[in-house]
VEXSE-368249 format. One record per residue: residue number from 1; x, y, z of N, C-alpha, C, O in turn. Coordinates in steps of 0.001 Angstrom, whole numbers, plus 500000, padded with zeros to 6 digits. Example, Ala and Ser with C-alpha at 12.3 -4.5 7.8 and 13.67 -1.06 7.14 Angstrom:
<mivexs>
MIVEX  pos    n.xx    n.yy    n.zz   ca.xx   ca.yy   ca.zz    c.xx    c.yy    c.zz    o.xx    o.yy    o.zz
MIVEX    1  513190  494310  507800  512300  495500  507800  513200  496700  507800  514236  496681  508465
MIVEX    2  512850  497750  507080  513670  498940  507140  512900  500030  507870  513409  501138  508039
</mivexs>
This chain:
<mivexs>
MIVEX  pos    n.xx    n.yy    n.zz   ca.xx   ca.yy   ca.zz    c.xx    c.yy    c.zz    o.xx    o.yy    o.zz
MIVEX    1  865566  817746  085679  865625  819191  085499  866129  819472  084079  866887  818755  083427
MIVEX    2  865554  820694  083692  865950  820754  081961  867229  821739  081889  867148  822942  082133
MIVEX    3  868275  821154  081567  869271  822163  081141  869068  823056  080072  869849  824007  080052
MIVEX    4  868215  823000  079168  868299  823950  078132  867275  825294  078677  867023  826359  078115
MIVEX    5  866812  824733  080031  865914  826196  080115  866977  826830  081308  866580  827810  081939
MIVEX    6  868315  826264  081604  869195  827060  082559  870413  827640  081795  871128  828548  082218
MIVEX    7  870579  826876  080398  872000  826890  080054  871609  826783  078380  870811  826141  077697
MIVEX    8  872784  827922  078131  873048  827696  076564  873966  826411  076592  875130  826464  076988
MIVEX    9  873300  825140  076101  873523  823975  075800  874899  823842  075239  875755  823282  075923
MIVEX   10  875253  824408  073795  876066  823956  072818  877278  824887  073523  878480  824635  073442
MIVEX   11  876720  825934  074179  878481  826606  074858  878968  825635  076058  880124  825598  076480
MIVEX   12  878126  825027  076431  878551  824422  077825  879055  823196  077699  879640  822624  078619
MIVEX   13  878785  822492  076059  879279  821320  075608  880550  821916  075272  881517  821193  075511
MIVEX   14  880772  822947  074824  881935  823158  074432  883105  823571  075441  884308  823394  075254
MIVEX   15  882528  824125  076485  883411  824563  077918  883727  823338  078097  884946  823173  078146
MIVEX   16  882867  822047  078261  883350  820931  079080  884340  820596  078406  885439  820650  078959
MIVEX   17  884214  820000  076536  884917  819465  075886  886722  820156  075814  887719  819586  075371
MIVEX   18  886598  821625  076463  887945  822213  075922  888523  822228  077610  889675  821959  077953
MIVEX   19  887642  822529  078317  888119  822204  079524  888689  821145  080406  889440  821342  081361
MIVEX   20  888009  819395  079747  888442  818103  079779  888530  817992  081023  887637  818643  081565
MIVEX   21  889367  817329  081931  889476  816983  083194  889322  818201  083997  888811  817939  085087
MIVEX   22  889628  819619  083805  889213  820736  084985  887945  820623  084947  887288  820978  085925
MIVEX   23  887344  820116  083835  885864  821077  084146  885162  820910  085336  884393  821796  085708
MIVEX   24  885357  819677  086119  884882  819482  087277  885598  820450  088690  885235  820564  089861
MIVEX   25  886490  820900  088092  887283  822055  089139  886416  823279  088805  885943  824115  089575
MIVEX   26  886309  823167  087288  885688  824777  087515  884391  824885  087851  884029  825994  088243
MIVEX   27  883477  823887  087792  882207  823662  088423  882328  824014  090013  881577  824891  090439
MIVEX   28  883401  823260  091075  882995  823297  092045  883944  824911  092165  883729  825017  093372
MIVEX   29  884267  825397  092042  885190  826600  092230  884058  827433  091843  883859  828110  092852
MIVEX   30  883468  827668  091238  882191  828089  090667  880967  828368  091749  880566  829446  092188
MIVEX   31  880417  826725  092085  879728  827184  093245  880558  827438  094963  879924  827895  095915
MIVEX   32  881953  827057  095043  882173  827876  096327  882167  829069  096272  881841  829722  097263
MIVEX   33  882516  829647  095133  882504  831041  094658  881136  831662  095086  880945  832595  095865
MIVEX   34  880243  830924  094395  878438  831764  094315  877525  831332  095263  876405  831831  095359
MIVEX   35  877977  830333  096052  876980  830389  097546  877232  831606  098348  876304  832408  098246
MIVEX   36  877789  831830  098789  877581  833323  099419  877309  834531  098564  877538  835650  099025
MIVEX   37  876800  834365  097264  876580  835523  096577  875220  835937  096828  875096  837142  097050
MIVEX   38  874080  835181  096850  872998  835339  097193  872281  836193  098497  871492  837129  098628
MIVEX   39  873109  835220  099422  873045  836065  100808  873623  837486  101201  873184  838243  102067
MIVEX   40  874684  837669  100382  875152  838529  100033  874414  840066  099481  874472  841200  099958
MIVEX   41  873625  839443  098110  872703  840704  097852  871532  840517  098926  870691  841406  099060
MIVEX   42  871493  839384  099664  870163  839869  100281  870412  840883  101324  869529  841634  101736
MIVEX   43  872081  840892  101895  872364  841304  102867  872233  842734  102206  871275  843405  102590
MIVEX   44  872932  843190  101420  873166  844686  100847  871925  845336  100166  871827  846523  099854
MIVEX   45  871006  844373  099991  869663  845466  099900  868983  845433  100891  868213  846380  101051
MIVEX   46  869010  844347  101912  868317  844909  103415  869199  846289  104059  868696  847028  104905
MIVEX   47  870552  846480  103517  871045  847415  104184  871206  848621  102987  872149  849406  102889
MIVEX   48  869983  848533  102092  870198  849341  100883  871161  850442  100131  871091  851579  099665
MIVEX   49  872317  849134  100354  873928  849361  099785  873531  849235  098120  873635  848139  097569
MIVEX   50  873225  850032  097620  873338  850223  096496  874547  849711  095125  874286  849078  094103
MIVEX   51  875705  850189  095528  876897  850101  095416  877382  848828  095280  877812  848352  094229
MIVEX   52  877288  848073  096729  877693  846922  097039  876556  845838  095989  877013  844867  095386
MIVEX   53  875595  846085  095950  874405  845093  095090  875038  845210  094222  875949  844382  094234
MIVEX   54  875060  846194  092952  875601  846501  092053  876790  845840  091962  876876  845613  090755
MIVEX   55  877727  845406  092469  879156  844923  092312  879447  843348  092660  880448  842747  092269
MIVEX   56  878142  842638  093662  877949  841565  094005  877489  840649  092680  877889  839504  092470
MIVEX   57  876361  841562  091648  875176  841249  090914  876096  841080  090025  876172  839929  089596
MIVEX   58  877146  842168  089413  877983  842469  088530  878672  841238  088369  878748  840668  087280
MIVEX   59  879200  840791  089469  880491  839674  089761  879629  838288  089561  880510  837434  089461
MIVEX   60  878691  837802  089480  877484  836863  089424  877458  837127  088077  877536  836116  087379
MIVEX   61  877387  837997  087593  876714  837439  085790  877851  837903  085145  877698  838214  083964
MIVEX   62  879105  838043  085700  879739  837329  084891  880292  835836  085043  880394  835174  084010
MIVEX   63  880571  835400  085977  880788  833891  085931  879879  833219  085763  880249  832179  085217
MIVEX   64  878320  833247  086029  877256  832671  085558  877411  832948  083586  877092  831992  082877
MIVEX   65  877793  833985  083049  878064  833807  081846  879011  833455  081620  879184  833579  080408
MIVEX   66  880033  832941  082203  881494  832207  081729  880884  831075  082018  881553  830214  081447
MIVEX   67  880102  830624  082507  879273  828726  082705  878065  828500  081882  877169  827677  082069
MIVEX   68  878230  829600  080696  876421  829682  079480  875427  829586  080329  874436  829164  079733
MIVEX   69  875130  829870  081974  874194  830081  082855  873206  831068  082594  872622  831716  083463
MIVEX   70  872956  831204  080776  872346  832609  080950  871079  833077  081578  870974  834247  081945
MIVEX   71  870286  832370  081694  869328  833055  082800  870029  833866  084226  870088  835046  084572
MIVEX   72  870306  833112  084574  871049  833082  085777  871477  834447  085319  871127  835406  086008
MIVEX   73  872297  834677  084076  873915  836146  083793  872638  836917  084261  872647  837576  085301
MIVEX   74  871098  836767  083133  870224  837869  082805  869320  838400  084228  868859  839541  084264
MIVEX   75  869145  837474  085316  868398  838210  086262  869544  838839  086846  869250  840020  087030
MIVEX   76  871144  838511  087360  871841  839087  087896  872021  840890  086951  872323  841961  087477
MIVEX   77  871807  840706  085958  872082  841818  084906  870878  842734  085323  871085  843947  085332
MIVEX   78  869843  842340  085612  868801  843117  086148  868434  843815  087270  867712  844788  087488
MIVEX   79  869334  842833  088146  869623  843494  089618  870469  844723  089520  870167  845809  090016
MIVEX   80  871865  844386  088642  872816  845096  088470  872185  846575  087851  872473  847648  088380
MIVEX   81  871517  846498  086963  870811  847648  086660  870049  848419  087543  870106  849647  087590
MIVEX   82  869325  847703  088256  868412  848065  089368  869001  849420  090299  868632  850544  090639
MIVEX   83  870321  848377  090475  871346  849024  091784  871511  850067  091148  871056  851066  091705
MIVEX   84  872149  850268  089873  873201  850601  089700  872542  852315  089458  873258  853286  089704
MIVEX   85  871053  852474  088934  870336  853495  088875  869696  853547  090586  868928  854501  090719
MIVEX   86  869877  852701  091890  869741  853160  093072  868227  852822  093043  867554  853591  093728
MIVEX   87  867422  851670  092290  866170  851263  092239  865969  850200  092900  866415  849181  092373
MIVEX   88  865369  850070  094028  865018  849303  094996  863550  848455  094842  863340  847314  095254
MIVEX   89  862684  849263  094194  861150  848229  093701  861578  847601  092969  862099  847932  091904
MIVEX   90  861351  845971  093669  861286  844946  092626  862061  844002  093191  861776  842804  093211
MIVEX   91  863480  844717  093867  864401  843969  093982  864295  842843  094835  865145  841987  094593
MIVEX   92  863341  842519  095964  863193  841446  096599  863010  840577  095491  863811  839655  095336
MIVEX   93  862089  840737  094715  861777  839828  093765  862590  839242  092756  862476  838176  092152
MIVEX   94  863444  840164  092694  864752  839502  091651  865884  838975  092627  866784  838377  092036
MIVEX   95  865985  839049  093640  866999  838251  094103  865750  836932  094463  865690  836008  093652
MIVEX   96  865380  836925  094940  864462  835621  095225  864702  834833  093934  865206  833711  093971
MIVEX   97  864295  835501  092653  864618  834799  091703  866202  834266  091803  866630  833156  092119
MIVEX   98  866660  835062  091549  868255  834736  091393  868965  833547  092726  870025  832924  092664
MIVEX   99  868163  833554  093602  868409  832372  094404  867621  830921  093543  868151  829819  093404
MIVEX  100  866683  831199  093212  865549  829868  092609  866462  829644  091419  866555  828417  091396
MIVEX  101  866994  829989  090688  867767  830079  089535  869097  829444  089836  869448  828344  089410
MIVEX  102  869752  830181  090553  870708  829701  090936  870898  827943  091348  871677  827109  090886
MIVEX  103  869912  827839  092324  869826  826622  093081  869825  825477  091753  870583  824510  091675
MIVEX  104  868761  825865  090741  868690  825269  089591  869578  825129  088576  869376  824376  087623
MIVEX  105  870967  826090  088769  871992  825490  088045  872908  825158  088644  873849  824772  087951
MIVEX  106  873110  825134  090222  873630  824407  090615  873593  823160  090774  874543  822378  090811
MIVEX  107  872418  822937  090876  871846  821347  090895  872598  820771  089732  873509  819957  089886
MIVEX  108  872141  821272  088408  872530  820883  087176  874188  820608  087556  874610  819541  088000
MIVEX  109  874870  821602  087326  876079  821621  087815  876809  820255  088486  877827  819608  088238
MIVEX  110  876014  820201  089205  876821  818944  090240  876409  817635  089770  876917  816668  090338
MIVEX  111  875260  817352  088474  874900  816564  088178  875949  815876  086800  876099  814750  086324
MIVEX  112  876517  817232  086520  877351  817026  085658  878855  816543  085806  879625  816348  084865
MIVEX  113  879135  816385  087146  880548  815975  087510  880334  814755  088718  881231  814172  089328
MIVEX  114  879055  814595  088834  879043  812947  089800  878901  811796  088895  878874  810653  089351
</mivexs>
């Protein structure tokens, strides 16, 4: 799998290098954190919680951008917009993404601390 099409490369060399022995804490703290985030927006736009998407999506791109996950920050940033103007076309499609994305830097993720 290609990290440079999930992750700004040279920030994430640099998180690891300053982070040293946590970084493997903040990886897995990271994804216990963001597995239920997914299900999460799927839950609040089947129940077209506006609000709640918006604040789920919000909370996702930023720790996906504290991990240079930027794809990952940028579809959550899109959802977040979505919500946040109460726009519902599309949005299956961007969380679907944001799960496929996700899965793909998690993978990465865990590849980096086994």
């Amino acid at each position: 799998m290609d990290k440079n099409a999930h992750f700004d490369i040279e920030a994430l060399a640099m998180l690891e290098e300053i982070m040293e022995d946590e970084f493997s804490e903040l990886i897995q703290v990271f994804i216990i954190d963001s597995d239920p985030r997914v299900p999460a927006m799927q839950s609040a736009f089947d129940e077209r919680n506006a609000l709640l998407l918006k604040e789920i999506a919000h909370s996702f791109k930023g720790a996906s951008s504290n991990l240079s996950a930027l794809p990952l920050a940028e579809v959550c940033f899109n959802i977040e917009q979505k919500a946040r103007d109460v726009d519902f076309d599309g949005m299956q499609s961007l969380i679907s993404e944001t799960d496929v994305e996700y899965q793909s830097v998690k993978t990465i993720l865990l590849s980096l601390i086994k």
